[in-house]
Each structure stands twice: as C-alpha cells, then as structure tokens.
DOVOVEX-901179 format. One record per residue (C-alpha): y, z, x. Coordinates in steps of 0.5 Angstrom, whole numbers, padded with zeros to 4 digits, always signed. Each point is the difference from the previous one (the first is absolute). Example, Ala and Ser with C-alpha at 12.3 -4.5 7.8 and 13.67 -1.06 7.14 Angstrom:
# residues 2
-0009+0016+0025 +0007-0002+0002 
***
This chain:
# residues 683
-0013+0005+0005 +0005-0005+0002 -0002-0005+0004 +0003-0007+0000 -0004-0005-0002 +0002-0005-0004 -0006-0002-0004 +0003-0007-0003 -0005-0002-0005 +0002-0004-0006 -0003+0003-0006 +0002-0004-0007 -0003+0004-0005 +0002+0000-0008 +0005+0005-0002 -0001+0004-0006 +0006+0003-0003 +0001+0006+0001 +0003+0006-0006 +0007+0002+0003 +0002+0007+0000 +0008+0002+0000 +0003+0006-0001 +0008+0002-0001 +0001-0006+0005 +0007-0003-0001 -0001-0006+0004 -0002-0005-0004 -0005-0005+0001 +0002-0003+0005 -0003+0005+0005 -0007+0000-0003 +0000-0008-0001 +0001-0001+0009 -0006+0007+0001 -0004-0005-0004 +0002-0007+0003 -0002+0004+0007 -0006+0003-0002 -0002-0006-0003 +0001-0004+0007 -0004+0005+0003 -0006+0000-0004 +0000-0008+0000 +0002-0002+0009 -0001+0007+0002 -0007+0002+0000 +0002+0005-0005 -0006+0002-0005 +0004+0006-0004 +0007+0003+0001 +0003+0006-0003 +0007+0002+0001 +0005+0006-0003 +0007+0001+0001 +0002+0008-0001 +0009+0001-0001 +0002+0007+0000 -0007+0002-0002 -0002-0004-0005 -0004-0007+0000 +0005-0006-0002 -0005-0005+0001 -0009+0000+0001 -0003-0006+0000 -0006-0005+0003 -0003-0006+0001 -0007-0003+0002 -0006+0003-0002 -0004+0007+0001 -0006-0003-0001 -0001-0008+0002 -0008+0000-0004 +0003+0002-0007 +0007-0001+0001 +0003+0007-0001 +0007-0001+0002 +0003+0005+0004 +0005+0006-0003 +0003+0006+0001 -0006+0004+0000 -0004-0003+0005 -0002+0002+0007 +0002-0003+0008 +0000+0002+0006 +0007+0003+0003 -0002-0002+0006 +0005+0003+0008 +0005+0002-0007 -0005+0006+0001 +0003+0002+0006 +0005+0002-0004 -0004+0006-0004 -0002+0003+0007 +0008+0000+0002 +0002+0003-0006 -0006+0005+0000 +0002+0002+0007 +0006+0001-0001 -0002+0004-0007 -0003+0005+0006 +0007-0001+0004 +0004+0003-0006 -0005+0006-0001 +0000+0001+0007 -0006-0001+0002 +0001-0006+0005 +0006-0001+0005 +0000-0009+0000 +0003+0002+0007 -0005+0004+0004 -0007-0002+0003 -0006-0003-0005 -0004+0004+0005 +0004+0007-0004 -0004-0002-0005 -0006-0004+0001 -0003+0004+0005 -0006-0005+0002 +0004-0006+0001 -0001-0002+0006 +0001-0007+0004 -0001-0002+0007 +0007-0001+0002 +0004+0007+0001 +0006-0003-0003 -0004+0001-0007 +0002+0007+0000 +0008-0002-0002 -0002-0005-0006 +0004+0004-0006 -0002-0001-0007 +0007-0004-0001 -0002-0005+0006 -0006+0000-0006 +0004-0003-0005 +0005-0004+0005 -0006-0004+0003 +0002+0002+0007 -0006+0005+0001 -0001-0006+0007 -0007+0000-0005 -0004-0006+0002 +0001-0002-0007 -0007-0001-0005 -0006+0002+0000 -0004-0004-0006 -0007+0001+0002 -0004+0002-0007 +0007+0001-0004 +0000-0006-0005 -0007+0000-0004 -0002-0002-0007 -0004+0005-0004 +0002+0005+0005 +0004+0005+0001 -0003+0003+0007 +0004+0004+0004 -0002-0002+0007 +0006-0002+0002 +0004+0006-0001 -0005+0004+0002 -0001-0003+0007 +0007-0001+0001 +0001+0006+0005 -0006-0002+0003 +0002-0007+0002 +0007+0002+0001 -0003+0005+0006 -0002-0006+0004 +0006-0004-0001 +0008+0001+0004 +0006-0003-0003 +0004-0007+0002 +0006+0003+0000 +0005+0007+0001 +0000+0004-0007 +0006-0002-0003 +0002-0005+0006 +0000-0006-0007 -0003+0000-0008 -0005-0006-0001 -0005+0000-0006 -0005+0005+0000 -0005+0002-0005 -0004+0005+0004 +0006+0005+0000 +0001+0000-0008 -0009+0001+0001 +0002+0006+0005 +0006+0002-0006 -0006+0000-0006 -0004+0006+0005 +0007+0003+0001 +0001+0001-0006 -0008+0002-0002 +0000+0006+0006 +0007+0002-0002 -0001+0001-0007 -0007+0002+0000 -0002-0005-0005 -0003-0007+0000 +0005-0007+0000 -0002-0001-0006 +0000+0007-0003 +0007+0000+0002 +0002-0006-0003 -0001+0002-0006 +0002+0006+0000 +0007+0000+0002 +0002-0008-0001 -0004-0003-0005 -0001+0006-0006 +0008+0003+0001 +0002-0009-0001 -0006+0000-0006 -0003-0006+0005 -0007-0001-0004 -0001-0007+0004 +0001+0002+0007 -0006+0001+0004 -0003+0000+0006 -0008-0003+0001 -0002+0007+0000 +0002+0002-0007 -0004-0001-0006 +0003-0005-0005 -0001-0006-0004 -0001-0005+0006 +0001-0006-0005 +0006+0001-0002 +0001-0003+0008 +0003-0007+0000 -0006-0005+0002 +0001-0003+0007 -0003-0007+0002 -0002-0003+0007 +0001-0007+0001 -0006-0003+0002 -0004+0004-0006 +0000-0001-0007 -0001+0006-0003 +0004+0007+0000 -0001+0003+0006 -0002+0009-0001 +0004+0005+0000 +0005+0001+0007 +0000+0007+0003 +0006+0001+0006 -0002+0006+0003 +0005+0002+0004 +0003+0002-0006 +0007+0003+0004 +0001-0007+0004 -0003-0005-0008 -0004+0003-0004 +0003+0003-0006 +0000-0004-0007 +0005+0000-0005 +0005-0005-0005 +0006-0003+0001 +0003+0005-0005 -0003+0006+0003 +0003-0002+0007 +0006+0000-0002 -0001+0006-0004 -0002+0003+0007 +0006-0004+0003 +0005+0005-0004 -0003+0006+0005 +0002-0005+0007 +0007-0001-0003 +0000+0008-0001 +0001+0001-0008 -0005+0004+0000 +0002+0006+0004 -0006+0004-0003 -0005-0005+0003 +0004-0001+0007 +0007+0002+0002 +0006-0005+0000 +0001+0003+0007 -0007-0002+0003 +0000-0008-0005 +0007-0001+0004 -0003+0001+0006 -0005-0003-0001 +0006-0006+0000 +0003+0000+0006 +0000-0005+0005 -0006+0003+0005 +0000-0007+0003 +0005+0001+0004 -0003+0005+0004 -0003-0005+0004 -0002-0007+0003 +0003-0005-0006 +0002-0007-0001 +0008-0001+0000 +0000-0003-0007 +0000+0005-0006 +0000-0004-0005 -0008+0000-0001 -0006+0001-0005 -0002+0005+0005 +0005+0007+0002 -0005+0006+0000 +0002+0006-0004 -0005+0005-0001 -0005-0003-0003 +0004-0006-0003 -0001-0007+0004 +0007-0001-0001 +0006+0005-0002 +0006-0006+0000 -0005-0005-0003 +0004-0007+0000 +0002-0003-0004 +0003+0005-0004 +0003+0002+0007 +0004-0006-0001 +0004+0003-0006 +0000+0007+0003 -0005+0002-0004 -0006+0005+0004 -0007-0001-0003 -0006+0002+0003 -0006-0003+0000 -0008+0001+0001 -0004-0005+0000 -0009+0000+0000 -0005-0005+0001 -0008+0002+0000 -0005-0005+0000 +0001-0002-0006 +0005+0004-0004 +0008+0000+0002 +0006+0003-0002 +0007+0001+0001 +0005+0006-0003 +0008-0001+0001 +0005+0006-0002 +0007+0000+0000 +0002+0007+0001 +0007-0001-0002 -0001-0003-0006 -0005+0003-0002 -0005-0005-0001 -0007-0002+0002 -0005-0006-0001 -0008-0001+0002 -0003-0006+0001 -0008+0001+0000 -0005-0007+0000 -0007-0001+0001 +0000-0006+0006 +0007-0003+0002 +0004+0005+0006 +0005+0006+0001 +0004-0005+0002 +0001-0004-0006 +0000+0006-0004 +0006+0003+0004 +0003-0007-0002 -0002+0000-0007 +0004+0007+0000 +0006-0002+0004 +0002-0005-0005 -0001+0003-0006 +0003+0007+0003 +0006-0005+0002 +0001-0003-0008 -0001+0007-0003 +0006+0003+0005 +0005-0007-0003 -0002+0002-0006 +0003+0007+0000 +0006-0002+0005 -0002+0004+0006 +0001-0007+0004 +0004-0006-0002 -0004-0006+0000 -0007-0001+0004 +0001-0004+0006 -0003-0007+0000 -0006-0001+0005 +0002-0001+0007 -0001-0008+0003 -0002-0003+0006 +0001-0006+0004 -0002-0003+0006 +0001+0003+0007 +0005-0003+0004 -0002+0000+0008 +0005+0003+0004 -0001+0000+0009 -0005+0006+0001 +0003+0005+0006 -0004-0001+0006 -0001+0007+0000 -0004+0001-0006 -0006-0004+0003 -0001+0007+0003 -0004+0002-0007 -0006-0005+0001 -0006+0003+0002 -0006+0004-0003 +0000+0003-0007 -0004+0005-0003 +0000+0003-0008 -0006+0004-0003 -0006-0005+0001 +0002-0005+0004 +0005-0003+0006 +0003-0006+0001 +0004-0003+0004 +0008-0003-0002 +0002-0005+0004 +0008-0001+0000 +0001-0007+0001 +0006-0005-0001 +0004+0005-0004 -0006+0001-0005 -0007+0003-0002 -0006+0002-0004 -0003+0005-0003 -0006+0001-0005 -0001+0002-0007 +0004+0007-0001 +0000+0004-0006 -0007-0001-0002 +0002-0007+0000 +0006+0001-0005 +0003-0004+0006 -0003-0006+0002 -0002-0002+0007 +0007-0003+0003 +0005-0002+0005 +0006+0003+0002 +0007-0002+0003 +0005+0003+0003 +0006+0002-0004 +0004+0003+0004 +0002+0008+0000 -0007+0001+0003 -0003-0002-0006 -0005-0006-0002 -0001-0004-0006 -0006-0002-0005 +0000-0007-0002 +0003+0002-0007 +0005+0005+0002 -0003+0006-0003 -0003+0004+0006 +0003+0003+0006 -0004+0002+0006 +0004+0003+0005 -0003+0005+0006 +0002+0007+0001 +0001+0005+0006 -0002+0005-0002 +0002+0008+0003 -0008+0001+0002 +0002-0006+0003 -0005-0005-0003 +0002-0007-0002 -0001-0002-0008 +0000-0006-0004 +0004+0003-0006 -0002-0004-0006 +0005-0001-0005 -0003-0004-0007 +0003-0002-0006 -0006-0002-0004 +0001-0003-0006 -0006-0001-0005 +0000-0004-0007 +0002+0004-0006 -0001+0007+0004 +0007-0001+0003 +0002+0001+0008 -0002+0007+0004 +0003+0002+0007 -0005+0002+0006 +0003+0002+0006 -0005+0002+0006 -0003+0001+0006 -0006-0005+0001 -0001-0001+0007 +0000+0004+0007 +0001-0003+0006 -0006+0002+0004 -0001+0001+0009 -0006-0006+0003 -0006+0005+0001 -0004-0002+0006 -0006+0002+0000 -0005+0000+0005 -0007-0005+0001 -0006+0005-0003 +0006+0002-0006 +0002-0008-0001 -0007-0003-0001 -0002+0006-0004 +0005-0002-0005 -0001-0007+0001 -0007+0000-0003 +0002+0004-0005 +0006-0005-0004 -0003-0003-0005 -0005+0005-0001 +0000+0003-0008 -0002+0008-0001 -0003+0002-0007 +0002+0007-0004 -0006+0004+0000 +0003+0007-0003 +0004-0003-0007 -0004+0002-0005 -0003-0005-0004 +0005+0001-0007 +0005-0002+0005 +0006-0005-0004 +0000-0002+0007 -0006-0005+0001 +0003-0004-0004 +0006+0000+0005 -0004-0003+0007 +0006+0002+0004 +0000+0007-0001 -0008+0000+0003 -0001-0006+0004 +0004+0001+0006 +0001-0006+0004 +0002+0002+0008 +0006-0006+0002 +0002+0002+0008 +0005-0003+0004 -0003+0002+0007 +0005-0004+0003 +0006+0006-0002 -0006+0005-0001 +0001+0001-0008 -0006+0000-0005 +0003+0000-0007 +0006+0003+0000 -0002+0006+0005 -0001+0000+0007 -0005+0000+0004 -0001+0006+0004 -0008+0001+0004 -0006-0005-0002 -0001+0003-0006 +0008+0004-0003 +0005-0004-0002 +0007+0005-0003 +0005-0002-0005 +0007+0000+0004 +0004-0003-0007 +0005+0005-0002 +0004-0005-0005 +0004+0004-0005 +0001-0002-0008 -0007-0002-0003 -0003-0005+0006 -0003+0006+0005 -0004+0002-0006 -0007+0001+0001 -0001+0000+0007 -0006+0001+0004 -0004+0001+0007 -0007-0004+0001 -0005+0003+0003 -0007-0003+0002 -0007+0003+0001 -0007-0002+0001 -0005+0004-0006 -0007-0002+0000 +0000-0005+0004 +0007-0003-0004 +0007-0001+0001 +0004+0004-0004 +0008-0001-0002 +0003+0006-0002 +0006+0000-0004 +0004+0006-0005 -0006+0004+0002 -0005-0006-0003 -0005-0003+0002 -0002-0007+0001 -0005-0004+0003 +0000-0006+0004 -0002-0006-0003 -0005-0002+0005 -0004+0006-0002 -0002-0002-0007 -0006-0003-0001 -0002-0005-0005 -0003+0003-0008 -0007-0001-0001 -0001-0007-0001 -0007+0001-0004 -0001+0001-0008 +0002+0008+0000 +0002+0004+0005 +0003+0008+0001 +0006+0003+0002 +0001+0006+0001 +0007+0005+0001 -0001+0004+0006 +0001+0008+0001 +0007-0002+0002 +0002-0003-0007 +0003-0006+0004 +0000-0007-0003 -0006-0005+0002 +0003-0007+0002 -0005-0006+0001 +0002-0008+0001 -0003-0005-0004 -0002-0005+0004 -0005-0007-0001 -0006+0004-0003 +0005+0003-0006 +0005-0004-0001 +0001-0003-0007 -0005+0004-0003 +0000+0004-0006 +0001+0008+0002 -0001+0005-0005 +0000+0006+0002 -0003+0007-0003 +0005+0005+0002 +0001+0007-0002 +0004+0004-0004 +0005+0002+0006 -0001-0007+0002 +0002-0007+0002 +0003-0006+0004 +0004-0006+0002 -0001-0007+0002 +0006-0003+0004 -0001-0007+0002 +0002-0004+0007 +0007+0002+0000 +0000+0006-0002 +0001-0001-0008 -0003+0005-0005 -0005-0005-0004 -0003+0007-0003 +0000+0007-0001 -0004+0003-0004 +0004+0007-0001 +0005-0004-0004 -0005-0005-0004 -0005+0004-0001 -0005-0005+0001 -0006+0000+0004 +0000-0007+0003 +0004-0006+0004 -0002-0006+0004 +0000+0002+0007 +0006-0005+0004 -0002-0003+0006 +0002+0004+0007 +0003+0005-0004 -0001+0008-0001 -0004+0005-0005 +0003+0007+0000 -0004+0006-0004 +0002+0007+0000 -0001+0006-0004 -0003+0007+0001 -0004+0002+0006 -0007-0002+0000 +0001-0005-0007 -0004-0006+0000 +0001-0007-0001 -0005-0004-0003 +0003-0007+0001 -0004-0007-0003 +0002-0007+0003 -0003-0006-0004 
***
C-alpha cells in the first residue's frame, strides 16, 4: 500500500559486510561500489534495518546485493535469500493476473465490473460504470481504503476481503467513474476477487499456479501460503526493543505478497513482456500507456506520479530527462517497503526491498543506480548533476490572484489560504518531506519557497474546481533528488449551517473516538492515529475534518482531488448505542471518549469481550494511575496502553508481556474473541 507517509526516523546501526553476488556483468566495480554507498546511507540515517537489492539485464542478475541485518538480536546479516514484504508493489501481480484472464479471453478491461461480480453492489447508481481498467488506473471514483483488520501480527484472517462487498453496499463514490485517477487500494481488492470468480480458484492458488511456478519463484508467497516464515526479514518498531512478530497484509491484491529483490525482478521480465507465455507482450504494453490522461491531472508531466495500468508511473523521471521511459511501482506496509523500476526499452529491471525506511527512499536508491548502470552501457551520455536552488526574488503579485484566498480542504483537514502582500503559507506537504513554509510571489502565476525548490501554483480545472498544484523537488542527502507534482488542495464553498446543526458539531470538536472493531493482532494499536479519531470542526465554514457537515449527525467527503492527495476519503456519520455516542467511519466503529469508564482501580478485576467480539476501552484515572498491571489474558488475547497524548506506552501483542505501569489520564484497550476474559492484577 502506498501511502506517503514519510516516517524520518534516524537509525545508526552497525553494518556487516555482506558477500556480494555478481554475475556476467561487465561494469566494473564502480556500480556495486556507489549501490553499496547508498544502501549504506540508508541503513545508517534512514531508519533502515535490512535491505536487499538486484538488478535483472536482458534476463540475468548483474548485480545482488544487501546491507543491514535479518535479524538485530544474533546479528544475521541480510542475503539474497531472505524474505520482505513487497508491499502496493503487489498491485502489480493482480494487474498482470488481470490481464493474464484478458489475454485468454475470459475478461474485457472495458465492460462493467458488474459483468463479472454479480454481487457488487454500492449505494450510488454510478457503480455499475466502474471497469476493471478503471481498477487498475485508480479512477473507479472508490472512496479509497478500507484498512480495518488488514495489517495484523500472527494473523492472516481474511475479514477484510471477505466484508469488502458488505461495506461497499453502504457507501457511493466521491466522483464520476473514470472522471480522474487518484491512489486507490480497494480497486486492486475488487481486482484480487475478479480474478478469483473469473478463474474459479483462490488468489493464492492462482498465483502460484500461473505466475510463480512457470517463472520457478519459490520465495514469493502470500500470508495464506504455507512457507518458512523465518526466511522474512525481521522488522522493529521504534519505541520497542525486540523484534516485533511476524506482519500479515491481508489485502494481498492492494500489499499483501512476500517476495525478494531477485524474485521481483524475475517477475519484472513478465511486466516488461519477455515472457509471452506468461503474459502477452500486447496486454504488458498496454499496461504502459499513459491511462492518466484521461482525465482531470496536473499540467507538468515531469513526475513520480503518471498512472499506467498498475504502474505508479509509466515516464518515471528523471529518466524522463534523458528520454529513457521507465516505469515504476512502489509499496509501503507498515513495516515493509518496496520499489520495482523497469526500463522496458532496455531490457532492464532493479528491486529495491527494505525492512523500515520508505518506498521513496527506495525508488531514490534505485533511480540512481538505474542512472549509473544506463552510463555504463552508453545508452545516455553523462548523469546530470543534481539541480540547485536559490532564494525567491519577490516580484508585484497581480491584484487579481487575491481571488485565490479563502477555505481549502484535502483529505482530513481544511484550512484557510490568506493570500497577502504577495505572499502566503502553507503547512508541512508530502508527509512532511516539505516543511511548514512561505511562499512569494514569482511571477507567472507561480509562488516560491524560501530555498527555491518548491513551486505552488493554483489551478482551474475543467470540472471547474480550483487546485494548489504543488510542484517539489526534494533533495535528501546521499539518496539524491525526486520530483513530485500534485494536486494538494481544493478550494472548497463556506457551508453555513443552521443553530440545531452548528451547536451540535460545536460540542463535539475536540471529542476524540475510539476503534471498537480492529482486531486485537492489529499492527495498528501501535499507530493511535489510525484508531483514536479526533473530531476538529470549523462551524464557522461548516466542516469537520476535511468533510462537510450535512445534518446533526452526517458529514459527506466533497474532496475530488486528483493524483495522490484525495486518497482515502471518507464520510462521518454518528449515532447513540447504548446510551453512547458512536462515530462511524469506513464501515467501523468508534466510541466516544465521554463513554469510557475508568479500569477497576482495585487489586484484581475482570473483562470480558462482549457477544459482539468488539474492543473493551476503560480510562485509567487516579485510582490506577502509576500502578503495576499485569494482566492474565487468553490465547486470542491482548491489549494496549496509550498514555495522556494518545502515545503507545505498550501492547502486549507485540511484546508479549503481560505487565506495564499504568500512565496517568491515559487508556487501556483489551481485545480478543467473544466471550474472552481478562483477569487484570494492579499493584
């Protein structure tokens, strides 16, 4: 799952050398020498704990490397045989399994999902003109994401792709389908089931089958397999010290597959269409067309970001710069990340695959390398040095681009542009890649940052929404630079909304809500955002985290913003159960905070899971504070301290232990099976 969040933690681990593996390669040692400088860079100030990489020319590995450990405890180094998470890379297996069922005639990419899936349905009539190349282009008009119960530990359940339809039932669409592509994992979900009814076997089945037997992939699995699963590389969290269990991503179509470097891009010879038993060279060229363009984008092509089918970007720059077309995709779970880039012309292919770290810094890792390798041979001249900035000279803005102030919204939050003596400021962008800045004007429409390196602009579109196109070049020591062109803002209407709507929302901002429905195993509960929902209204311009307040109790998504950034919409809706407030979002529930009772403050005390499986949240207030808990839980069991900010203090899933000292004005989550019971000890 790609998803930009830039996680900038600095890791300086030791490195161990690791045995290099080249094969018939004539490029000297210069190549191996700078994909050894990098990775090390990584390892050491990127917050990578293993990494693995392979380059694949005219079918054979030139170049099989790694950096950084397997295992941090005994000090196992990395090698090519070890296991990661491939993470939204996986999206392109359910492509080219599409398109596999293309080729044999059992799928046309252009008729209606409905031909196929019978029982898909959605509140919104416009779903019966979704196509399974929408799917793959990212502009099904799909709200984006649903996560609930798809990253577990120890647990490969298949909730999620089973209550798909269910939730879908429920939910409309943010836009027209195939009005603009924007990131969206649940239509590679909808792929994975139209490949299992089309075909009549499991994903997993048919992955093995038809894509990882013919290529002779043994380390290519999904969390359903049966394999050696301490062939995975371990993965760390940071405010834990030992090695966390193993991560299950169960929406194998959207992240789910394991794999290595070298077995990616074994894989990438099907993409890139030198297997034409496999996959027709027809159906992988197509696969490359510039399906973009069909709708809403931003003016500037030079990108990260250009969506083929599947593919992230099918005219990756900076190869762009050179007229080289490379393709690439890239993937982030939790914990795993991933980046393939292919140059089809060429015939070659590199993986990157890591244990903590980013997609991003992975891509960046593989672009330089790519860029070396493509010297080497000659097919470009000389690398361009990276490009520099300087400070914005500010120029007299036209009086009319005033205009542009005003309300603002994206996913999750509004905000208000204020577009004064020839200036304004924006917050963080790009999961905080981007700092929190000023802007000048510059002339042509376009303002500056301080150091010259970002342009923001705003854009009328044809649907006649204004955007803030954002066009970055980011530059990140010893990685090199990336470009990143996207549409980070819509300029949204005022919402005026009546006494009875406005003194019910009002009341409500600040109110935080808690997930009852993720399951205990989640990977989530040690990332309180995705569970603790914190309600921020603006009832002056009638918005409540990025949606907009229809009724008392609704508020609807009315983002429709293009590229990556109108990811992962969602509506709120609120009702009272049992006597409690209840927030539901993406077909989950969340209670409201005034709801929680405090934990039994005396020496031993019993929960219980309720028929209804969902999570027991209790506050920890002044009778349980700083004492000892320590908790008898079942099997299926566990749970979760957050402190007074919402922090992960502990969780006993990933621990395994049983006892913590209890925060002050925090909370204690405990989930499991129905009926389980906790027996909890406080000293």
């Amino acid at each position: 799952m790609k998803k930009l969040i830039s996680m900038l933690c600095t890791a300086v681990l030791v490195i161990t050398p690791m045995t290099h593996a080249m094969a018939e390669s004539n490029k000297g040692s210069t190549i191996e020498d700078q994909a050894n400088k990098i990775a090390t860079e990584m390892v050491q100030n990127y917050g990578v704990t293993g990494l693995q990489y392979a380059i694949r020319d005219e079918g054979k590995i030139i170049l099989s490397d790694s950096v950084g450990f397997h295992d941090k405890a005994s000090q196992k180094p990395v090698d090519k045989d070890t296991m990661f998470g491939i993470g939204s890379v996986s999206k392109m297996v359910v492509t080219a399994a599409t398109m596999m069922l293309v080729d044999s005639g059992k799928i046309d990419l252009d008729q209606p999902l409905t031909s196929y899936i019978k029982d898909f349905e959605m509140a919104d009539a416009r779903y019966t003109q979704i196509t399974p190349r929408m799917l793959m282009n990212h502009s099904s008009g799909l709200y984006g994401t649903h996560y609930g119960n798809s990253m577990l530990f120890d647990d490969n359940d298949t909730r999620n792709h089973d209550e798909l339809f269910l939730k879908l039932k429920s939910e409309k669409l943010k836009s027209k389908p195939g009005a603009y592509s924007v990131y969206c994992n649940d239509g590679f979900q909808l792929l994975e089931i139209l490949v299992e009814r089309v075909s009549g076997l499991s994903y997993s089945e048919y992955i093995a089958k038809f894509i990882s037997n013919p290529l002779q992939l043994e380390a290519t699995k999904t969390p359903l397999d049966s394999f050696d699963r301490n062939r995975l590389s371990e993965t760390y969290w940071p405010t834990i010290e030992t090695k966390l269990p193993i991560e299950n991503a169960n929406i194998i179509g959207t992240g789910g597959i394991y794999s290595t470097a070298e077995e990616l891009s074994q894989f990438a010879e099907v993409l890139m269409g030198n297997r034409p038993d496999i996959l027709s060279k027809s159906s992988a060229e197509s696969m490359q067309n510039h399906e973009y363009r069909h709708g809403i984008w931003v003016p500037e092509e030079r990108n990260t970001f250009n969506y083929g089918l599947g593919w992230d970007a099918v005219a990756l720059a900076p190869f762009s710069d050179y007229g080289v077309t490379a393709l690439t995709k890239g993937g982030d779970t939790m914990l795993y990340h991933a980046s393939l880039i292919t140059i089809p012309e060429h015939d070659i292919s590199m993986a990157v695959l890591s244990s903590g770290g980013s997609s991003i810094y992975n891509q960046m890792f593989a672009s330089k390398v790519l860029l070396e390798v493509l010297e080497d041979q000659g097919i470009i001249e000389e690398i361009k040095p990276d490009q520099t900035f300087s400070a914005p000279v500010k120029v007299k803005m036209p009086a009319e681009l005033t205009a542009y102030s005003g309300l603002y919204g994206t996913v999750g939050t509004t905000l208000n542009i204020d577009i004064k003596n020839s200036e304004f400021k924006l917050p963080a962008l790009q999961g905080g890649l981007i700092p929190e800045q000023k802007y000048v004007y510059t002339g042509e429409g376009q303002f500056t940052s301080s150091d010259g390196s970002v342009k923001v602009r705003f854009e009328k579109e044809r649907n006649d929404k204004v955007y803030v196109n954002v066009q970055a070049n980011i530059t990140l020591p010893g990685l090199g630079q990336t470009v990143m062109n996207t549409y980070d803002y819509q300029k949204l209407e005022q919402n005026p909304l009546d006494v009875t709507t406005k003194a019910k929302w009002e009341a409500r901002n600040g109110s935080k809500y808690y997930a009852l429905d993720e399951k205990i195993t989640s990977i989530f509960y040690l990332l309180p955002s995705m569970l603790i929902k914190n309600l921020s209204v603006d009832t002056e311009n009638g918005y409540t985290n990025g949606t907009k307040v229809i009724d008392p109790n609704n508020a609807k998504n009315v983002v429709e913003i293009p590229v990556m950034n109108g990811r992962d919409a969602f509506d709120l809706q609120l009702h009272t159960k049992n006597g409690a407030e209840v927030l539901i979002q993406d077909g989950q529930e969340y209670i409201a905070e005034d709801a929680i009772t405090p934990i039994f403050g005396g020496k031993t005390g019993v929960t219980t899971i309720p028929s209804n499986g969902q999570a027991r949240w209790y506050a920890i207030d002044s009778r349980s504070a700083n004492k000892s808990l320590t908790v008898d839980s079942p099997e299926s069991g566990g749970y979760a301290v957050y402190n007074d900010k919402g922090e992960v203090v502990h969780f006993s899933v990933a621990t395994h232990q049983q006892s913590t000292q209890l925060p002050k004005g925090g909370y204690i989550v405990f989930g499991g099976e129905a009926g389980d019971s906790f027996k909890t000890h406080l000293k």
